[in-house]
TORMI-828510 format. One line per 2 residues: number of its first residue (from 1); for each residue x, z, y of N, C-alpha, C. Coordinates in Angstrom, 2 decimals. Layout:
N
NUM	X,Z,Y,X,Z,Y,X,Z,Y; ...
END
This chain:
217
1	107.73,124.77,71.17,107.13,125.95,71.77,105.61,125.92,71.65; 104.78,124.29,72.19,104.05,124.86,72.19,103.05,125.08,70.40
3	103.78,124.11,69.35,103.43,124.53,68.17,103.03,125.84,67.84; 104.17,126.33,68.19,104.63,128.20,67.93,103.08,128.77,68.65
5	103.24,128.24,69.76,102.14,128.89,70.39,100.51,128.57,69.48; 100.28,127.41,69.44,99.29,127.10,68.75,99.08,127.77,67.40
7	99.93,127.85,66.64,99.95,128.89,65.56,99.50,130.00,65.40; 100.18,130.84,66.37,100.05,132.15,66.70,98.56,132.28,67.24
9	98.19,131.52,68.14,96.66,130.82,68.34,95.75,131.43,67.02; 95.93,130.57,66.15,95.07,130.37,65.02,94.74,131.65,64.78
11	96.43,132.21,64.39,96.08,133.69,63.77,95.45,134.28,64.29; 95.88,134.62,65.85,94.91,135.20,66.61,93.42,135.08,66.14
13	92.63,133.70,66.45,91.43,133.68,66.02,90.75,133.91,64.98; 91.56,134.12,63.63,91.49,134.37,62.68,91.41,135.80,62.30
15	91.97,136.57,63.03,91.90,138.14,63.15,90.81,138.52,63.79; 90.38,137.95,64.60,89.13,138.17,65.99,88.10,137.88,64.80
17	87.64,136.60,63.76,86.68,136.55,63.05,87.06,137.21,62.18; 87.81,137.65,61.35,87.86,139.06,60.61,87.22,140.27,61.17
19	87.93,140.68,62.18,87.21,142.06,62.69,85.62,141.44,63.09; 85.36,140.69,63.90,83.86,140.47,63.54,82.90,140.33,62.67
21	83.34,140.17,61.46,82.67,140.10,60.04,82.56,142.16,59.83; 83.84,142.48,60.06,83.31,143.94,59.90,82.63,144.66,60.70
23	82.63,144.27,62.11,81.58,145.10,62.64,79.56,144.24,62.51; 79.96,143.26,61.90,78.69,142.68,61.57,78.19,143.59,60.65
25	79.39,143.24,59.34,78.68,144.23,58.13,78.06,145.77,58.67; 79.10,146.16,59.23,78.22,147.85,59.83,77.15,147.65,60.37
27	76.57,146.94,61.10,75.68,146.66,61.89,74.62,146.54,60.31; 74.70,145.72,59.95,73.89,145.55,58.52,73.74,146.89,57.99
29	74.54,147.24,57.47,74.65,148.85,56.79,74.15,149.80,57.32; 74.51,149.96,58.83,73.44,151.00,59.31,72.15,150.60,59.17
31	72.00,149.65,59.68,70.23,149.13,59.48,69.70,149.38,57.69; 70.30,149.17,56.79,70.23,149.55,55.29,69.62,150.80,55.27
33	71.34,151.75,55.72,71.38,153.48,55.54,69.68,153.84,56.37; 69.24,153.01,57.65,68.21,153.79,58.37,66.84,153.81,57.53
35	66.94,152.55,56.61,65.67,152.32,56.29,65.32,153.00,54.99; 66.51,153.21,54.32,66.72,153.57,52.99,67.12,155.20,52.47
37	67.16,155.45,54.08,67.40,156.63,54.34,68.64,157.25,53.56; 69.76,156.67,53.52,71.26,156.49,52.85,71.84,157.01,53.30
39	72.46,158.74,53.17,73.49,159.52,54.21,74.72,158.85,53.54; 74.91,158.57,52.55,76.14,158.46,51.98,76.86,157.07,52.22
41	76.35,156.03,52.37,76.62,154.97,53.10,76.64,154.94,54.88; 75.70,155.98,55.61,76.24,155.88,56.80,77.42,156.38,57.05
43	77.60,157.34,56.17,79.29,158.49,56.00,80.40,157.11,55.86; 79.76,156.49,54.85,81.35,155.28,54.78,81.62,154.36,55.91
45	79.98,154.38,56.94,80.03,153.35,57.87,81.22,154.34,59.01; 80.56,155.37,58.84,81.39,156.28,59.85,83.25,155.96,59.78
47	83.63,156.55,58.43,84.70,156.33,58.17,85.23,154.96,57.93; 84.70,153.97,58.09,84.65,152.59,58.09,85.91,152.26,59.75
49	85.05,153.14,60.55,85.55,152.60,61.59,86.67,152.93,62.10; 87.36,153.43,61.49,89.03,153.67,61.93,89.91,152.55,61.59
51	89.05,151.55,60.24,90.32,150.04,60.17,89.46,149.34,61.13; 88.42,149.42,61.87,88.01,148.69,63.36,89.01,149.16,64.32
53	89.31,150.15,64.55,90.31,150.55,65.61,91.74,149.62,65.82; 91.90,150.14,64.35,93.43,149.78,63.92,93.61,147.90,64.13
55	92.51,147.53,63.71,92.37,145.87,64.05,92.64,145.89,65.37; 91.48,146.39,66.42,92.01,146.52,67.60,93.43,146.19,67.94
57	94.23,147.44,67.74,95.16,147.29,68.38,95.97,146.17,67.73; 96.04,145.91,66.50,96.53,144.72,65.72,96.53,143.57,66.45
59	95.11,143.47,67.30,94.95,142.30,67.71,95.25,141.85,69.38; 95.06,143.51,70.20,95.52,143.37,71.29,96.83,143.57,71.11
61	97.91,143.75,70.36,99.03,143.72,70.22,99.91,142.01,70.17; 99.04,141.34,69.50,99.41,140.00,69.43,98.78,139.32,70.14
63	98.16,139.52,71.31,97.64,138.73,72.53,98.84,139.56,73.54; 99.38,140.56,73.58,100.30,140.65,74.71,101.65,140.16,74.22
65	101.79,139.89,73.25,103.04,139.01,72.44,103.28,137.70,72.99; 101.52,137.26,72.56,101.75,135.94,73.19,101.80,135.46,74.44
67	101.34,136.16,75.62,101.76,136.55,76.88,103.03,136.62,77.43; 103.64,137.17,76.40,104.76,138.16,77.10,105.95,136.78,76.44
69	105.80,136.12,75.35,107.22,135.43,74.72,106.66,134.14,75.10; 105.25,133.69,74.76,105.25,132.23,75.02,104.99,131.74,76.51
71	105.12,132.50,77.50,104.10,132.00,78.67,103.08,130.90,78.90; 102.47,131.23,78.20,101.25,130.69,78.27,100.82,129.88,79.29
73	100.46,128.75,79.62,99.41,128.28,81.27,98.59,128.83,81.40; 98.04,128.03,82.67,96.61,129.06,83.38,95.70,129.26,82.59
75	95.48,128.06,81.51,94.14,128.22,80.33,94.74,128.56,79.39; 95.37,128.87,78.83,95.75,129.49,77.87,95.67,130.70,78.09
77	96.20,131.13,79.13,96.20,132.47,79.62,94.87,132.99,79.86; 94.06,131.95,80.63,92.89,132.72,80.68,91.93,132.88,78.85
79	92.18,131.77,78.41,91.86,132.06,77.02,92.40,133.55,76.44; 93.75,133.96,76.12,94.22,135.03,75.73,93.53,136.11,76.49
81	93.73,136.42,77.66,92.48,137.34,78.57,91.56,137.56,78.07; 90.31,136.23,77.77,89.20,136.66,77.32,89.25,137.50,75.69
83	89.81,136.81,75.27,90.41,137.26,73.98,90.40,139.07,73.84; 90.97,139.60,75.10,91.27,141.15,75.12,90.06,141.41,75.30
85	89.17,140.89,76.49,87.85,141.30,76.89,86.84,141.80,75.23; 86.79,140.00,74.40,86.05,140.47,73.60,86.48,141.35,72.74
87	87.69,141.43,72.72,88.22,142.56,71.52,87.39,143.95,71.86; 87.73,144.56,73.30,87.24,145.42,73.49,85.87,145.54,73.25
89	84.49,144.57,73.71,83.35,144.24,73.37,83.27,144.68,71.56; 83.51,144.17,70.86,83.71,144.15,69.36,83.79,145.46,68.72
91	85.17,146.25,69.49,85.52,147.87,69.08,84.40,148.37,69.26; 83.55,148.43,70.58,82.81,148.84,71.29,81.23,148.83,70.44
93	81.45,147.95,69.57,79.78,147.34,68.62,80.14,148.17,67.34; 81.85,148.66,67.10,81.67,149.28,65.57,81.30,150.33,65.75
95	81.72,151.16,67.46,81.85,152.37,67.29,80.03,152.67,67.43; 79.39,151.83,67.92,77.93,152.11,68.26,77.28,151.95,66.57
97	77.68,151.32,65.84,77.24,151.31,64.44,77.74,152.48,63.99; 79.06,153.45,64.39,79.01,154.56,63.72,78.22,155.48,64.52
99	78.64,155.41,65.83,77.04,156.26,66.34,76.24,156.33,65.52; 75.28,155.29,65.42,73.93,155.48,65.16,74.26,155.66,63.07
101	75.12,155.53,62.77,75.17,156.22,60.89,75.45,157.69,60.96; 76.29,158.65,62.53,75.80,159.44,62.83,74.32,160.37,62.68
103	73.69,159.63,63.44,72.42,160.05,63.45,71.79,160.35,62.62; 72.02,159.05,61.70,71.23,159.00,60.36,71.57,160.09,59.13
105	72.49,160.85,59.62,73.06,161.96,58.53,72.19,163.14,59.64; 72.03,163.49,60.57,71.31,164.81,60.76,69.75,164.06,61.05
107	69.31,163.53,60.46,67.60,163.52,60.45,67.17,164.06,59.57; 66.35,164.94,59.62,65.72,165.73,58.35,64.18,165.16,58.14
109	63.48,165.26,57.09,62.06,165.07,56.56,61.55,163.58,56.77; 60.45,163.22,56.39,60.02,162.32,56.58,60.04,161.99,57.79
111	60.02,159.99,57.93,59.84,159.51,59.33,58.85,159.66,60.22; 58.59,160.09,61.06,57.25,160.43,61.77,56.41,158.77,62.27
113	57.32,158.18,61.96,56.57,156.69,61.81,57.11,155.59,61.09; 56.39,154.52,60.74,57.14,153.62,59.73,57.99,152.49,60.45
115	58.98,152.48,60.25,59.89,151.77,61.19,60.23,150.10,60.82; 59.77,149.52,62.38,59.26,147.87,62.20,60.12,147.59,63.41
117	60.21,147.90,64.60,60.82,147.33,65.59,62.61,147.35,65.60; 63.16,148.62,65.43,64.53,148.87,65.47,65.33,148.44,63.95
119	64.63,147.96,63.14,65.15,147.14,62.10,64.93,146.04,62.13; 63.96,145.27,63.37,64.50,144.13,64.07,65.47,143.81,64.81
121	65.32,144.46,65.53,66.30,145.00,67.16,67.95,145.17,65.81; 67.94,145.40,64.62,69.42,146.04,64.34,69.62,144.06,63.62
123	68.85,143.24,62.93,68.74,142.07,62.41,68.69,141.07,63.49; 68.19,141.35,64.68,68.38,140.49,65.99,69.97,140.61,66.54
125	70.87,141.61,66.90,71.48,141.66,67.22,72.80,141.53,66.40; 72.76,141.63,64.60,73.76,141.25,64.15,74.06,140.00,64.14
127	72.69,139.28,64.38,72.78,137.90,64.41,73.60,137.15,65.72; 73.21,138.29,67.05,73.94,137.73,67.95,75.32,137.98,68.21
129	75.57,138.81,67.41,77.56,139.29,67.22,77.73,138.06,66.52; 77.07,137.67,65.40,77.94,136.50,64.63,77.64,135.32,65.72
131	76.54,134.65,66.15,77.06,133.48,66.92,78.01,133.73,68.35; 77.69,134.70,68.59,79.22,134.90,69.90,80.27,135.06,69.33
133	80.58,135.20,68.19,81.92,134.72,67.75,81.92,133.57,67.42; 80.86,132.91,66.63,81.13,131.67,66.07,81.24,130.73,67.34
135	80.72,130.67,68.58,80.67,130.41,69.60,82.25,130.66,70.10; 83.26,131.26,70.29,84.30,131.61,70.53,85.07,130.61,69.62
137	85.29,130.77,68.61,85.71,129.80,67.44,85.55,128.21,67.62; 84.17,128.11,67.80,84.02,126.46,68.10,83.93,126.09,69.02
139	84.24,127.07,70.67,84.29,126.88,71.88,83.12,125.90,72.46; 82.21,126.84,71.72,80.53,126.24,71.93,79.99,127.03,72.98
141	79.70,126.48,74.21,79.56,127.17,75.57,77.75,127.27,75.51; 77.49,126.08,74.87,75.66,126.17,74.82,75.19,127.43,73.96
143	76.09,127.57,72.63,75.68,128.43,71.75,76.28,129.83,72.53; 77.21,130.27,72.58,77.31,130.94,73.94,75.83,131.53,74.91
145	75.20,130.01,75.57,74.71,130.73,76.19,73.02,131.28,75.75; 73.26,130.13,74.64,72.11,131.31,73.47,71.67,132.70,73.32
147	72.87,132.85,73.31,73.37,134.34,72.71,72.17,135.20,74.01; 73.37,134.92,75.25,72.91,135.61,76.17,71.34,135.64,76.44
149	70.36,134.51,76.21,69.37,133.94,76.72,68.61,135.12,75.39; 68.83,135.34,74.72,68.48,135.74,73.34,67.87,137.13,73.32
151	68.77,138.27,74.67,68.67,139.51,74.57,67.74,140.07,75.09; 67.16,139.35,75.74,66.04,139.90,76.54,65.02,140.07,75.27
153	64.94,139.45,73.99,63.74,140.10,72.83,64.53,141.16,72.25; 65.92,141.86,72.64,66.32,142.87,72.03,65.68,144.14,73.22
155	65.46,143.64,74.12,65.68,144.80,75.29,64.13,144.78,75.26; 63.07,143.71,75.08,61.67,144.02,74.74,61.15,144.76,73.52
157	61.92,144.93,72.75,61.83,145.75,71.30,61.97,146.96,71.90; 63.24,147.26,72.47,63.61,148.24,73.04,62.73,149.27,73.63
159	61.91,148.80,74.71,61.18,149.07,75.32,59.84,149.52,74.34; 59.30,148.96,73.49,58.11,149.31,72.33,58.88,150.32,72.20
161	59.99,150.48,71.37,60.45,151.63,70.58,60.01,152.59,71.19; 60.43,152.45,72.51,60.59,153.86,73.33,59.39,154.69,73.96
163	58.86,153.48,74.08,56.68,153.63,74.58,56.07,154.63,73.25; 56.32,153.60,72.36,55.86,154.53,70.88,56.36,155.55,70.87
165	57.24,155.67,70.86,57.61,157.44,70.04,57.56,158.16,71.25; 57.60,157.85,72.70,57.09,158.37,73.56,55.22,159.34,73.47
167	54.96,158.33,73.09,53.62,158.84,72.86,53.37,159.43,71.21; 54.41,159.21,70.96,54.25,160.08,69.57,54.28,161.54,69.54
169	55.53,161.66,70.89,55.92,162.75,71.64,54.90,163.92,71.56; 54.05,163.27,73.16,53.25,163.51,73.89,51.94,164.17,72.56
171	51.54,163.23,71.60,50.54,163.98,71.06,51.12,165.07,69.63; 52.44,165.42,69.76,52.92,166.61,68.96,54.48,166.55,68.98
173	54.19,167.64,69.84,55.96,168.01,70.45,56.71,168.28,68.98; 56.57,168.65,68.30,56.86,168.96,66.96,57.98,168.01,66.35
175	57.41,166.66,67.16,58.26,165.09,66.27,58.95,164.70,67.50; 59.40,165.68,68.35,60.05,165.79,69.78,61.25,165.05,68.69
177	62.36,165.99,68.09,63.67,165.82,67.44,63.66,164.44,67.00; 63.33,164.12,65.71,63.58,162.92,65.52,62.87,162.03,66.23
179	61.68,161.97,67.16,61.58,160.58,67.57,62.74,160.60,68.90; 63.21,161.42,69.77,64.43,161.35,70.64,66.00,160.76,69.55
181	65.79,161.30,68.15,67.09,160.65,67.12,66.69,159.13,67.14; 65.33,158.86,66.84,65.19,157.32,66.66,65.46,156.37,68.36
183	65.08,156.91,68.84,65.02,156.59,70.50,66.70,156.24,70.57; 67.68,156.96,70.19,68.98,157.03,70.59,69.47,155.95,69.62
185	68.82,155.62,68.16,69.32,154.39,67.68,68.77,153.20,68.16; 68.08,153.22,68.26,67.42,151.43,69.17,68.07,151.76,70.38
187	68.75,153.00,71.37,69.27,152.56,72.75,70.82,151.69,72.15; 71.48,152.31,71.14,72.30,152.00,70.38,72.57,150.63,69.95
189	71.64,150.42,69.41,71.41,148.77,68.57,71.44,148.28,70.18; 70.61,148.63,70.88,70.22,147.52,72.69,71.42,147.45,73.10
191	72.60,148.48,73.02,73.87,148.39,73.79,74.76,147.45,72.80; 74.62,147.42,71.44,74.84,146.40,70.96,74.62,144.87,71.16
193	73.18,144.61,71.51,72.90,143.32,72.13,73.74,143.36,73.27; 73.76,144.37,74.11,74.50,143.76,75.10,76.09,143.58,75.65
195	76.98,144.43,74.23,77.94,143.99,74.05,78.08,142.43,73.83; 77.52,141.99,72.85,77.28,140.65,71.85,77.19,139.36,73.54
197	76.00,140.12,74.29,76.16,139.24,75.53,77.71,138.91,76.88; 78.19,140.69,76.45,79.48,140.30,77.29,80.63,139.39,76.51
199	80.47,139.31,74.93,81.46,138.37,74.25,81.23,137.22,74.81; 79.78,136.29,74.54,79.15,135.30,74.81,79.46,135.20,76.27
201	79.76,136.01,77.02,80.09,135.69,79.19,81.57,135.33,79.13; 82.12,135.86,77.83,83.73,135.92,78.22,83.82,134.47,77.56
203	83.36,134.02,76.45,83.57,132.68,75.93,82.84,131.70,76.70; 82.06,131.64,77.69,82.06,131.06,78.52,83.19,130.97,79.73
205	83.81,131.98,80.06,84.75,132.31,80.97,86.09,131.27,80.27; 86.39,131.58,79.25,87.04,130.88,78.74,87.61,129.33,78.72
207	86.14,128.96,78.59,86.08,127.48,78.56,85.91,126.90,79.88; 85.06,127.77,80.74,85.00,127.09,82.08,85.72,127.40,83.23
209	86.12,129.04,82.72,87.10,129.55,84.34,85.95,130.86,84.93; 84.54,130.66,84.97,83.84,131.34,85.60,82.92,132.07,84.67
211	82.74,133.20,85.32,82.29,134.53,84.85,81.30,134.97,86.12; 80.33,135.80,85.72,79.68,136.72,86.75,80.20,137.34,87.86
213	81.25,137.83,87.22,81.93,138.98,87.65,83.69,138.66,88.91; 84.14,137.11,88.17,85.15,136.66,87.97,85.08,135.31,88.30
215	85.66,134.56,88.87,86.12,132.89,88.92,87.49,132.71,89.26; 87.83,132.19,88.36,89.45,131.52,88.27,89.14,130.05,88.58
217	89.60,129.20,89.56,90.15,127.92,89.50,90.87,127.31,88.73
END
């Protein structure tokens, strides 16, 4: 039994770093399409995200499998749990990468500024989707709490973005439209960091039992 279980394990994890490699790549791609100003690649990022869905359920389908046939123990179980948590976290990072390839198809004319912060903010945060998985994988609680410790330079970017084109605003309402379009991709990319941080809380949860939110004995 518990072979079977361990198996099914693997796959599991093996599906979880699959779908994370694709919502990494989007994450990349939009940041590409923004800079390169690429409608036709944010269009594929868009349509990209329906085999993110479909993983989804692929994957919360075989965490209630293994629930439901192997009964699992308390850590195992709480492992499989977190498992759903980050899944949802993950869906949650493709659909914000199609958001923001959204965007990038109704911006018209030149950028009203040259863009340095939110093509950090999009290279900061793909980075922190991949170690909160890789962190999950190698049940690395330090790298884990990297992750988290990490976001606060996504949410300080954040904040520039928004000062700037704020005052870009202010001295010609004119660049009102797109600097509120650019404003909505860096809030985008930031809710991304902070998906990336609830993976990194749950793989801590995982390994130790305790969460913010949550403590299991």
């Amino acid at each position: 039994m518990r072979k079977q279980f361990d198996k099914q394990l693997a796959e599991l994890n093996g599906k979880l770093v699959e779908m994370g490699q694709i919502v990494e790549e989007a994450i990349a791609n939009a940041n590409k399409a923004l800079i390169e100003r690429d409608t036709l690649l944010a269009k594929q990022i868009i349509n990209s995200d329906d085999e993110i869905d479909n993983m989804e359920k692929e994957i919360e389908s075989l965490c209630l499998k293994l629930i439901v046939k192997q009964q699992p123990v308390a850590s195992d179980l709480r492992l499989v749990s977190a498992v759903l948590k980050i899944l949802t976290d993950v869906e949650r990072i493709g659909d914000h990468a199609s958001d923001i390839s959204e965007i990038i198809t109704m911006i018209d004319g030149e950028y009203i500024k040259k863009l340095e912060d939110i093509p950090k903010m999009a290279v900061l945060t793909q980075k922190m989707v991949n170690l909160s998985i890789d962190a999950f994988v190698k049940k690395d609680a330090e790298l884990a709490k990297k992750v988290i410790a990490s976001d606060d330079e996504v949410d300080d970017l954040f904040v520039a973005v928004k000062d700037e084109l704020i005052t870009i605003i202010n001295g010609n309402p004119k660049n009102g439209d797109q600097a509120i379009d650019l404003i909505m991709i860096a809030k985008y990319f930031e809710r991304i960091g902070d998906h990336a941080v609830n993976i990194a809380e749950w793989v801590i949860f995982s390994l130790t039992g305790f969460h913010k939110d949550i403590q299991v004995m």
